[in-house]
C-alpha positions in Angstrom: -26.5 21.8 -33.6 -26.0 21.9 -30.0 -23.3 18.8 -28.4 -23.9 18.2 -25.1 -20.7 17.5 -23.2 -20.5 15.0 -20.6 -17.8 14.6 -17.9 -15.8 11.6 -18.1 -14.9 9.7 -15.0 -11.5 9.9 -13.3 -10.6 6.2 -14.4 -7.1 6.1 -12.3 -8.7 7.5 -9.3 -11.6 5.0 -9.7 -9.0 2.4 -10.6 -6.9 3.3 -7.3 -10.1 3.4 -5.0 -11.1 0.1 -6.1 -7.6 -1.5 -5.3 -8.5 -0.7 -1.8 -12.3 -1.3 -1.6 -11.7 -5.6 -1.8 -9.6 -5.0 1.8 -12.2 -3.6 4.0 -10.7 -3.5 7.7 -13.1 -2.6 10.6 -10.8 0.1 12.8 -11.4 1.7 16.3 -8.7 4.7 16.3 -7.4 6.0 12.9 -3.9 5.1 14.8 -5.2 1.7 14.1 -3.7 1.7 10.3 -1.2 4.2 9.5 0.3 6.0 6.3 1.0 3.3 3.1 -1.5 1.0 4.8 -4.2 3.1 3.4 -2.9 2.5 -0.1 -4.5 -1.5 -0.2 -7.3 -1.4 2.6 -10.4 0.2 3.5 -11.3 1.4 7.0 -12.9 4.1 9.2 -12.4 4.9 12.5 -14.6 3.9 15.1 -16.4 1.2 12.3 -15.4 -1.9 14.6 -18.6 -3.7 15.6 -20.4 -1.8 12.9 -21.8 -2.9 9.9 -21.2 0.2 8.0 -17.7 -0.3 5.7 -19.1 -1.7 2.8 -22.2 1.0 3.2 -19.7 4.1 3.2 -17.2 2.6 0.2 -20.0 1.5 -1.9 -21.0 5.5 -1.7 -17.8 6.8 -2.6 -17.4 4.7 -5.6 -20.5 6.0 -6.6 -19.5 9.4 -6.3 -16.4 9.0 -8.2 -17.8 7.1 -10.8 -21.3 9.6 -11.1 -19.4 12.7 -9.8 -21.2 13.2 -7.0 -20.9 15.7 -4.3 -20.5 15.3 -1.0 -23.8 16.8 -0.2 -25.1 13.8 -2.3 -23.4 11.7 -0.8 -24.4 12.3 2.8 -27.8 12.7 2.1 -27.9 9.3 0.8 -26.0 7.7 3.2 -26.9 9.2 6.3 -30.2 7.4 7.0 -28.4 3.8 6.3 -26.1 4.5 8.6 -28.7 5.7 11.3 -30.6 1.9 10.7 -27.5 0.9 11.5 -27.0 2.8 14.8 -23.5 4.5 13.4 -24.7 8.1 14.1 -23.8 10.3 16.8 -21.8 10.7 20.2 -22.1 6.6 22.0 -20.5 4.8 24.5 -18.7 2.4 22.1 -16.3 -1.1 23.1 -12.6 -0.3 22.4 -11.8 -4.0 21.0 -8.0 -3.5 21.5 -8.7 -3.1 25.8 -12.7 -4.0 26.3 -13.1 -0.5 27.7 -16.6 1.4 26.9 -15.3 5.0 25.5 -17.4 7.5 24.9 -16.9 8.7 20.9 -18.4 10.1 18.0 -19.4 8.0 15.4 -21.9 9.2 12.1 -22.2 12.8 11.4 -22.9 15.6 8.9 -18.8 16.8 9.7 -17.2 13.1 9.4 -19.1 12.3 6.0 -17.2 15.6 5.0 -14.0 14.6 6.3 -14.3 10.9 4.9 -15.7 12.3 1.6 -12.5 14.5 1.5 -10.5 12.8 2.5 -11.0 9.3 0.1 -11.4 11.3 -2.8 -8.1 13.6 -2.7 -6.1 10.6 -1.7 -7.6 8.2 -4.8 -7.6 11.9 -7.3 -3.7 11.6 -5.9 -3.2 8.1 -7.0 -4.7 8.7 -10.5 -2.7 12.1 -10.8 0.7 9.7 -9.7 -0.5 7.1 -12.3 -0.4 9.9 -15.3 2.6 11.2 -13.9 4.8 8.1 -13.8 3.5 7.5 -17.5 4.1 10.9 -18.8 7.8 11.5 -16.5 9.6 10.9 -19.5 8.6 14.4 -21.6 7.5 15.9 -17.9 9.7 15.3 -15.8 9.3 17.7 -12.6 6.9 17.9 -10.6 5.4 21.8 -9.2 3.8 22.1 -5.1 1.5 24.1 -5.6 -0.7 25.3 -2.8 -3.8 27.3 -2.6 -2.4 30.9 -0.9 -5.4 32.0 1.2 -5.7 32.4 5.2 -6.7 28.7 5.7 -3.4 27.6 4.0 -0.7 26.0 6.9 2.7 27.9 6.9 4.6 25.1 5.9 2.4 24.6 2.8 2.6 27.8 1.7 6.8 27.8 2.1 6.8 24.8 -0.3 4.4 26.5 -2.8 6.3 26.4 -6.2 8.7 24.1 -5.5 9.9 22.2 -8.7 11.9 18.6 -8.4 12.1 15.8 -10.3 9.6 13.0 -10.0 11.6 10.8 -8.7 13.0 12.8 -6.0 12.9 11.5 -2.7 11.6 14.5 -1.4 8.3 13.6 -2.7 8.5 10.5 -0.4 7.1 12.6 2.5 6.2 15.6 0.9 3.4 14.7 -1.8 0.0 16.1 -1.2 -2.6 15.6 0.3 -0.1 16.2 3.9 -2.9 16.0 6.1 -6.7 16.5 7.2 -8.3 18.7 4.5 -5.0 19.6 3.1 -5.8 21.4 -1.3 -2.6 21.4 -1.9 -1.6 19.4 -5.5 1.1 18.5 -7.5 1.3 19.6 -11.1 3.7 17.6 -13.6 5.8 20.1 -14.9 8.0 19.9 -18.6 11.1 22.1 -19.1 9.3 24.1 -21.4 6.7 24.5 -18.6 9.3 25.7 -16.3 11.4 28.3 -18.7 7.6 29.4 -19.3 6.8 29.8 -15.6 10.0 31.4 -14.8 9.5 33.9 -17.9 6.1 35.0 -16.6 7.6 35.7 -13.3 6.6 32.7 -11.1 8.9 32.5 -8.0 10.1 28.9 -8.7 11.9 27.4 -6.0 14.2 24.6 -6.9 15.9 23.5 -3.2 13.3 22.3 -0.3 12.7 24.1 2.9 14.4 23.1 5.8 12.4 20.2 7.3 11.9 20.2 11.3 10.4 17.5 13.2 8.4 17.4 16.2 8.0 13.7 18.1 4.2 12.2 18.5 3.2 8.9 20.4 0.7 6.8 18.6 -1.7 6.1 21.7 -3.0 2.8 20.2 1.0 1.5 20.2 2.9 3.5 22.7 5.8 4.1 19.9 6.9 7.3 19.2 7.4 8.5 15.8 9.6 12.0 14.5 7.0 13.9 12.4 7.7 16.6 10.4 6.1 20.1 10.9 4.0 21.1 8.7 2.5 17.6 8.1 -0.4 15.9 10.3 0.8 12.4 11.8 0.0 9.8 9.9 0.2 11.6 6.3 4.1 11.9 6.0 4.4 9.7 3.3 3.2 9.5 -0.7 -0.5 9.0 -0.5 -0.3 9.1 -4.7 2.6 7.2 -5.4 1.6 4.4 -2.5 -1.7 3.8 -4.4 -0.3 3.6 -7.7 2.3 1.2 -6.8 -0.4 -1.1 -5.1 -2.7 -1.3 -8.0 0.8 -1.5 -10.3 2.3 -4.2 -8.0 -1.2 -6.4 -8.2 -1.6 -6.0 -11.5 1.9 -7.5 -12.3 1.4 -10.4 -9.6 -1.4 -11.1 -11.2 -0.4 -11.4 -15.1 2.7 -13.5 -13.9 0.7 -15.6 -12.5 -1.3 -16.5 -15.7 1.9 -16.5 -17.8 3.3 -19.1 -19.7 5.4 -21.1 -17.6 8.9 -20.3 -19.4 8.5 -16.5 -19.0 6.9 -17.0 -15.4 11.0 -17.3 -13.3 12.2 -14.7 -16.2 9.1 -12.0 -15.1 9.2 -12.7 -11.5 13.4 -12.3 -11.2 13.3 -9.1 -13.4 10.3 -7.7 -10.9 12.5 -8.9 -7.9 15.5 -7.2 -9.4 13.5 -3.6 -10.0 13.6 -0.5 -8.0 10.1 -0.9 -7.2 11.2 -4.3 -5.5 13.3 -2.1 -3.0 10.5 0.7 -2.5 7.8 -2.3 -1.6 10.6 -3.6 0.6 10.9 -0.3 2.6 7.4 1.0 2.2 5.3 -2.2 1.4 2.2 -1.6 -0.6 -0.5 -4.0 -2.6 1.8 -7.4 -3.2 4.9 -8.6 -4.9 5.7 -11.7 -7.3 8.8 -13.3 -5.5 9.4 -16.6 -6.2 8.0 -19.1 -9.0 6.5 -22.4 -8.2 8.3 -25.4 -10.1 6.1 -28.0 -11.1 6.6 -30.5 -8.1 5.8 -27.9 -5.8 2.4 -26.8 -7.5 1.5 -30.8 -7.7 2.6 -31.2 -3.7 0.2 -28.4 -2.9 -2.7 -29.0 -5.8 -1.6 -24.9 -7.1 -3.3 -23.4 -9.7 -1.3 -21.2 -10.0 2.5 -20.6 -10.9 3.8 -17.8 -8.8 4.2 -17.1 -4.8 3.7 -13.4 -3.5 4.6 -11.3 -0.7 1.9 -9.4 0.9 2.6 -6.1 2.5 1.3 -7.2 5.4 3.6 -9.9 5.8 6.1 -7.9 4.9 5.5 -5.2 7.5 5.7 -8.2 10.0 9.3 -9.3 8.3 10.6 -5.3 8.7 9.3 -6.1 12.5 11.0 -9.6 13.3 14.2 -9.6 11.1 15.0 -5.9 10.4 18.8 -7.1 10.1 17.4 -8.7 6.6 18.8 -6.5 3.8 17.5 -5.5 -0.1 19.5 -8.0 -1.4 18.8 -10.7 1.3 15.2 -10.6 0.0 16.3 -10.6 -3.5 17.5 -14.3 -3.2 13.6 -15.5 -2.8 13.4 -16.1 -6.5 16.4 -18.5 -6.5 14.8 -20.7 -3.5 12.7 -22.7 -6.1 15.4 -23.6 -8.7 18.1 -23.6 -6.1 16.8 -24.8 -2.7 18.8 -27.7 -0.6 15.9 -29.1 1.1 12.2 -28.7 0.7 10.0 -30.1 3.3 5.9 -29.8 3.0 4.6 -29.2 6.1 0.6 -30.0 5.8 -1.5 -29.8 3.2 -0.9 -25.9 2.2 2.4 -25.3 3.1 6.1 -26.0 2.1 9.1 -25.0 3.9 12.5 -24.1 2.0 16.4 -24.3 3.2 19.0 -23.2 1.1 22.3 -22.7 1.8 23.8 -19.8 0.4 27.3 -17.9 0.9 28.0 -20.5 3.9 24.4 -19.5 5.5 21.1 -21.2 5.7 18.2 -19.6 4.1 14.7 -20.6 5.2 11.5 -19.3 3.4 7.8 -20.8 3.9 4.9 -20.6 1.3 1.2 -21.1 1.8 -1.1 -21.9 -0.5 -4.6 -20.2 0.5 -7.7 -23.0 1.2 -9.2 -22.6 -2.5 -5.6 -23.2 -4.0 -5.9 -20.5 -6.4 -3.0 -18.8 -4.6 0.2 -18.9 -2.9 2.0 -16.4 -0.7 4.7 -16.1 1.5 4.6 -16.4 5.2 8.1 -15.9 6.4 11.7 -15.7 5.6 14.8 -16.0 7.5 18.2 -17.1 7.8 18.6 -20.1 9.9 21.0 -22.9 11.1 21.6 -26.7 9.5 20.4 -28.1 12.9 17.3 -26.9 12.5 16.9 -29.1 9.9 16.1 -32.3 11.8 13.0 -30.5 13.2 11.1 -29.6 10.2 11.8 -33.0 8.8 10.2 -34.5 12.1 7.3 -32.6 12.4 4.0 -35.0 12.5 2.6 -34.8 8.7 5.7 -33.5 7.4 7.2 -35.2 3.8 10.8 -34.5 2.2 10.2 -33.1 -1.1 13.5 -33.4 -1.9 17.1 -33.1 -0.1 19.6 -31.9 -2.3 22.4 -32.5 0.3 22.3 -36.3 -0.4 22.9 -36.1 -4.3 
């Protein structure tokens, strides 16, 4: 009898890709979003005014899902993007200055890249996703580059290299490192490595030198230090962004549906986690930060029982208040139980003082129009005379003001 054996999809890398598909973001410059902001949205360059996102990631989760190739999947897609006008060299609106530039949109070469591209970086999330399960019997991690004459120099110096997982070094250096990079990691046990080093494997176990080079992101004007070896835009963990996303989501989400006594227990022990201070630094997906007591759920009409913090607002907060520390931002869950004054301002938001090691803390929340959700906006230390302004605002309605009892 003859079994016929059939491949079985990549269900983290179809898991990661669909963390980002919800978040589709119409771009002009692939400066437009840069590094982790790839790990919870959806874009392509050049897409803005175009119809074409949903088009191009309803393809590639096909060809995850059906193992497609990529000639597949351009022959499919290219004549729906052609109906749509997205196919060759145009004169096309830059939204960011209103200027026509001429640019290439749809082609045989950029389904390639995109195809590449989306698939190595979700493969890398899946391959992260088995790596932080397994870390505890393999715990190292092996570069390990494909030496021919289209590998870079830089790739092929780090070719071998064996670290921990958890080394930062993988922070920056954790393929894919750039436009149709093939280099991968391989999770390594120590039995794996005494093998390796007994069949005569160069193992390296200290990192190259890393050099930088400067590049200026023409959409922003700020210049960033890049390190040789890896193309702008890609110095970060394309694996490990995506798995913490779809990780960091997933928990938000069953805290939210938890019972209420285990809800301030979950979201304190997720504040109080190393992955706290990684989305704090390099934010990805969203984080549970603060849970909603009753009186605040019923001022607001919440379903539900928990408050989040997007990355993108937490980009923003690195932006505004970068003299905000890790532990500044690991008093949010206390601002519920412990908060001086509460103030609703409108019908979705509430606004939050407390005063805490002689200073005034001041954290908003917004509940999204369908009141299935709550996030929040901003967060901030502040001054007691502020007070008297938020209380006066037109609409506004004490909730409570703890400095009277």
């Amino acid at each position: 009898m003859v079994v016929e054996l059939k491949s079985v999809p990549p269900a983290e890398a179809i898991a990661a890709f669909a963390q980002r598909k919800p978040n589709l973001v119409a771009s002009f410059s692939w400066q437009d979003a840069w590094q982790e902001d790839h790990a919870t949205m959806f874009t392509v360059a050049k897409s803005a005014g175009f119809d074409i996102l949903s088009d191009i990631s309803d393809a590639l989760e096909k060809a995850l899902k059906e193992g497609r190739t990529v000639r597949d999947f351009s022959r499919d897609l290219k004549p729906v993007l052609q109906a749509k006008g997205w196919w060759g060299k145009q004169l096309v609106e830059d939204p960011a200055t209103g200027d026509l530039v001429a640019a290439q949109l749809g082609s045989t070469s950029r389904l390639k890249r995109i195809f590449d591209t989306n698939m190595r970086v979700s493969y890398a999330a899946g391959h992260w996703a088995s790596f932080e399960r397994n870390k505890a019997a393999r715990p190292y991690l092996r570069y390990v580059a494909l030496l021919d004459d289209r590998t870079r120099p830089a790739h092929r110096a780090r070719h071998n290299l064996v670290l921990p997982v958890d080394d930062p070094y993988w922070d920056m250096w954790a393929p894919p490192c750039g436009w149709n990079c093939r280099c991968t990691l391989q999770s390594l046990s120590q039995r794996d490595v005494d093998r390796l080093q007994r069949q005569g494997e160069d193992l390296k176990f200290e990192p190259p030198q890393d050099t930088f080079r400067n590049f200026v992101n023409k959409r922003t004007g700020e210049v960033m230090r890049v390190p040789d070896g890896i193309d702008p835009g890609w110095a970060y963990n394309p694996g490990r962004a995506g798995y913490e996303a779809r990780v960091n989501q997933t928990i938000a989400e069953k805290i939210a549906d938890a019972a209420p006594e285990l809800v301030d227990t979950a979201v304190q022990e997720r504040v109080a986690s190393s992955a706290f201070e990684r989305f704090i630094n390099r934010p990805q997906g969203s984080m549970p930060v603060m849970a909603i007591a009753p009186e605040i759920a019923e001022a607001l009409s919440l379903d539900s029982r928990v408050a989040l913090l997007s990355a993108d607002t937490m980009a923003k907060q690195l932006a505004r208040h970068p003299e905000l520390t890790v532990d500044d931002y690991r008093l949010l869950p206390s601002l519920f139980s412990a908060a001086t004054v509460a103030v609703q301002d409108g019908a979705l938001s509430i606004v939050f003082l407390r005063l805490a090691n002689g200073r005034w803390l001041h954290a908003v929340i917004k509940s999204t129009k369908s009141r299935k959700a709550a996030f929040l906006t901003s967060f901030r230390f502040t001054t007691e005379d502020r007070i008297p302004a938020i209380v006066s605002r037109p609409g506004a309605r004490v909730i409570y003001d703890r400095r009277k009892e």
